[in-house]
C-alpha positions in Angstrom: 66.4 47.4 -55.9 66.3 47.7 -59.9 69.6 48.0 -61.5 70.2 50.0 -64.4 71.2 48.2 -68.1 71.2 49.4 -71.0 70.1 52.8 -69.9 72.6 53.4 -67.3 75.9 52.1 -70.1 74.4 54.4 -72.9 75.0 57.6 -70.3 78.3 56.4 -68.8 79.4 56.4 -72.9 78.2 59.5 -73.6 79.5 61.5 -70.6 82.7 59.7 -71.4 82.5 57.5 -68.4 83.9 54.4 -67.8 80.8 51.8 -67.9 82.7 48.7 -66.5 84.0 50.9 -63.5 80.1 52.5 -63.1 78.8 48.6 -62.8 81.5 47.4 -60.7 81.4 49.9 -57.9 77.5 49.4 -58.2 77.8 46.0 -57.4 78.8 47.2 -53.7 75.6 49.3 -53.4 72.8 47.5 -52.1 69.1 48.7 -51.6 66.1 46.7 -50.4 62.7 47.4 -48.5 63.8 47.4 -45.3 68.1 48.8 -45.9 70.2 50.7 -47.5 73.5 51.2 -48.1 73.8 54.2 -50.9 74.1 57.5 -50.4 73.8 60.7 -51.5 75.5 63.6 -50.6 73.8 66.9 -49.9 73.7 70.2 -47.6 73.0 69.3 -44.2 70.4 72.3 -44.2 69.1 71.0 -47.6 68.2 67.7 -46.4 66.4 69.2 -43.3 64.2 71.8 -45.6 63.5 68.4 -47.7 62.5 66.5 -44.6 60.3 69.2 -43.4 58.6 69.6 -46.7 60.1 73.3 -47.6 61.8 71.8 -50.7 60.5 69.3 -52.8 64.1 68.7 -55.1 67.7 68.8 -55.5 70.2 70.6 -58.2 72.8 69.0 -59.7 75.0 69.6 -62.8 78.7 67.5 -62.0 81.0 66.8 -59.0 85.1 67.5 -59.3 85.4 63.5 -58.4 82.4 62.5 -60.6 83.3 60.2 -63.5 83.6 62.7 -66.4 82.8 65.5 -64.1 79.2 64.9 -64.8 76.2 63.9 -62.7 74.5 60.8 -63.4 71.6 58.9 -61.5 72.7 54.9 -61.1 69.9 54.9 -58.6 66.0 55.4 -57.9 66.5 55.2 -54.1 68.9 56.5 -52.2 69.9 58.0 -48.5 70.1 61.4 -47.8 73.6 61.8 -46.7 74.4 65.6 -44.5 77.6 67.3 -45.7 78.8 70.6 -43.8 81.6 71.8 -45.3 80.4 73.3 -48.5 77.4 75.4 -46.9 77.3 79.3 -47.0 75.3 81.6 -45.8 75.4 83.7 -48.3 74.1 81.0 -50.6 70.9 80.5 -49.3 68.0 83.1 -48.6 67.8 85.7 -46.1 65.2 83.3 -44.2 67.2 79.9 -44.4 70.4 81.4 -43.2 69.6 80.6 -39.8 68.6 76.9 -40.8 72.2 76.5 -41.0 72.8 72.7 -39.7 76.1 72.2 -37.7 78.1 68.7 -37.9 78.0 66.2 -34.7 80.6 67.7 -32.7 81.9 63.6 -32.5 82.9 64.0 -36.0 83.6 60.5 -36.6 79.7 59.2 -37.2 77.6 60.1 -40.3 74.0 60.2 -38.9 70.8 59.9 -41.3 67.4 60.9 -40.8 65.6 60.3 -44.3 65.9 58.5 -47.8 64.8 60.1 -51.2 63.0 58.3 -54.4 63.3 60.2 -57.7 59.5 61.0 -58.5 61.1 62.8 -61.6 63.3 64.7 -63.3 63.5 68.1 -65.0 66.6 70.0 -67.0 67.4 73.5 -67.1 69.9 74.7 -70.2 68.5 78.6 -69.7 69.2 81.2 -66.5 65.9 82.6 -67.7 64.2 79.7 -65.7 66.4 80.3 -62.7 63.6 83.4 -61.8 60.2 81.0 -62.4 62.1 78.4 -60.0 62.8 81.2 -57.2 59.5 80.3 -55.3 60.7 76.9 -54.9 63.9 76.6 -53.0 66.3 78.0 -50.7 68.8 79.0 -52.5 70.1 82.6 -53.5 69.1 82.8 -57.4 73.0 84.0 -58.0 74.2 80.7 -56.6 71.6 78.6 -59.4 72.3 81.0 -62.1 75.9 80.4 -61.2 74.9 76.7 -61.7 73.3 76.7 -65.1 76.1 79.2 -66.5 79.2 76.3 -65.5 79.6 74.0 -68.3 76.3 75.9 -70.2 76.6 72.7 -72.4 74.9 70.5 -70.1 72.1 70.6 -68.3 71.0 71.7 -64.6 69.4 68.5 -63.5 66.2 69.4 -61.2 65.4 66.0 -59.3 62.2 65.7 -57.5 62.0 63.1 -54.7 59.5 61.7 -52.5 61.4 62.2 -49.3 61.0 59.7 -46.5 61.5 60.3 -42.5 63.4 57.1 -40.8 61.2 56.0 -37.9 64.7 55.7 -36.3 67.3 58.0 -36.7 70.8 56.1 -37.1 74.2 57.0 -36.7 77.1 54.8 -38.4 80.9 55.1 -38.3 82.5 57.5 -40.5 85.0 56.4 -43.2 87.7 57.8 -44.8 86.3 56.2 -48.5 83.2 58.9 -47.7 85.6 61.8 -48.3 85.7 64.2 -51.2 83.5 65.9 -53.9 81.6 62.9 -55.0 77.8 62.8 -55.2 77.4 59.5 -54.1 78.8 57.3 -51.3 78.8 53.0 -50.6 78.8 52.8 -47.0 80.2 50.1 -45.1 77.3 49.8 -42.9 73.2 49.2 -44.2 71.0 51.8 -42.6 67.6 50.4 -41.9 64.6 51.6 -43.4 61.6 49.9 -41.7 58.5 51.9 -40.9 59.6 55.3 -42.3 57.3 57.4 -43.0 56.6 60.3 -45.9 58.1 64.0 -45.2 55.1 65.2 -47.6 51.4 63.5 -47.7 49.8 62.5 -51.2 47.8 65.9 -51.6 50.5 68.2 -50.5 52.9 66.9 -52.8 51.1 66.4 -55.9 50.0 70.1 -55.6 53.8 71.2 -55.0 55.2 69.3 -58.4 52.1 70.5 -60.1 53.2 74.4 -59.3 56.4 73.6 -59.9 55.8 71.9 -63.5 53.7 74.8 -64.4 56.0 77.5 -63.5 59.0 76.0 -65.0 57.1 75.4 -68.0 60.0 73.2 -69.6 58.1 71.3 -72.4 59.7 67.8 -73.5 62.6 68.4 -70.7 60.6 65.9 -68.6 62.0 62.2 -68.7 61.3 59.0 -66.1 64.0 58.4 -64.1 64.9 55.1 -65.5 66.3 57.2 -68.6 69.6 57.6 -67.1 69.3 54.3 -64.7 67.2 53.6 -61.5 
């Protein structure tokens, strides 16, 4: 997997981050065609509308553990890792509430179904957008505007992914180094990627970011993922 440079010093600098820490804890993450050791953290019921095709992206702005408090994207690839305890009803719409995913009743596995690749990325700065993006997601519009208003100063990142299904779900031990309000995770054991397959065909998903590009509408807020690192 491609490591970031230039790119990825020039954010960790200017979110006040500390670039030699970034790089080193990089250095354990590992990502090739056929494993994979990084993850990112997410809703459990998230990742299962992204696996099913029903959502398309994530929103992020910061973590309270995140270098600086701010988000950053080290990686192109990454792991869909399920969290539970942050997920509310009353943050998602009327007909997701019931999508609600409940942990492994084991509680000491982490089990993953599906990797992500950035396709792109889009930044929200106004709650005005918050409406044209309502079609999109599962999320109750408070909860975004919510988002955007913390911190207005920076951005509400919008990262599209090409989702992909593991031809084999896998289950590895949990660690106490997962914990806490990070985004993303090194885990102590590579998940295998072989022969995974695409939550979304070609056609379906082109047409999806095209609605979604027009109805956000956010001229020159569109960068490459290797901006901030990939």
């Amino acid at each position: 997997m491609e490591r970031a440079s230039v790119p990825l010093l020039a954010i960790c600098v200017d979110q006040g981050m500390n670039p030699k820490k970034i790089l080193e804890e990089r250095e354990n993450m590992t990502m090739s065609s056929s494993m994979s050791n990084i993850g990112l953290k997410e809703w459990a019921v998230v990742i299962n509308a992204l696996e099913t095709g029903r959502l398309i992206f994530l929103l992020r702005k910061g973590g309270i553990r995140e270098h600086g408090r701010e988000f950053s994207l080290p990686y192109r690839d990454f792991l869909l890792y399920p969290t539970y305890e942050h997920q509310r009803d009353q943050l998602l719409k009327r007909e997701f509430r019931n999508s609600i995913v409940k942990p492994d009743p084991v509680g000491d596995t982490v089990n993953f179904n599906s990797w992500a690749r950035i396709h792109k990325v889009l930044k929200i700065t106004e709650a005005d957008v918050v409406e044209r993006l309502n079609p999109f997601h599962i999320w109750e519009k408070d909860y975004i505007v919510k988002k955007v208003r913390w911190k207005p100063r920076s951005p509400l990142y919008v990262i599209c992914l090409r989702v992909y299904r593991l031809a084999n779900p896998q289950s590895i031990p949990y660690s106490e180094t997962y914990g806490g309000c990070r985004s993303w995770v090194s885990l102590e054991t590579d998940v295998l990627l072989e022969e995974s397959t695409l939550a979304l065909d070609d056609e379906s998903f082109d047409k999806k970011i095209g609605e979604l590009s027009c109805f956000l509408d956010v001229t020159g807020q569109v960068f490459e993922p290797n901006v901030i690192g990939r």
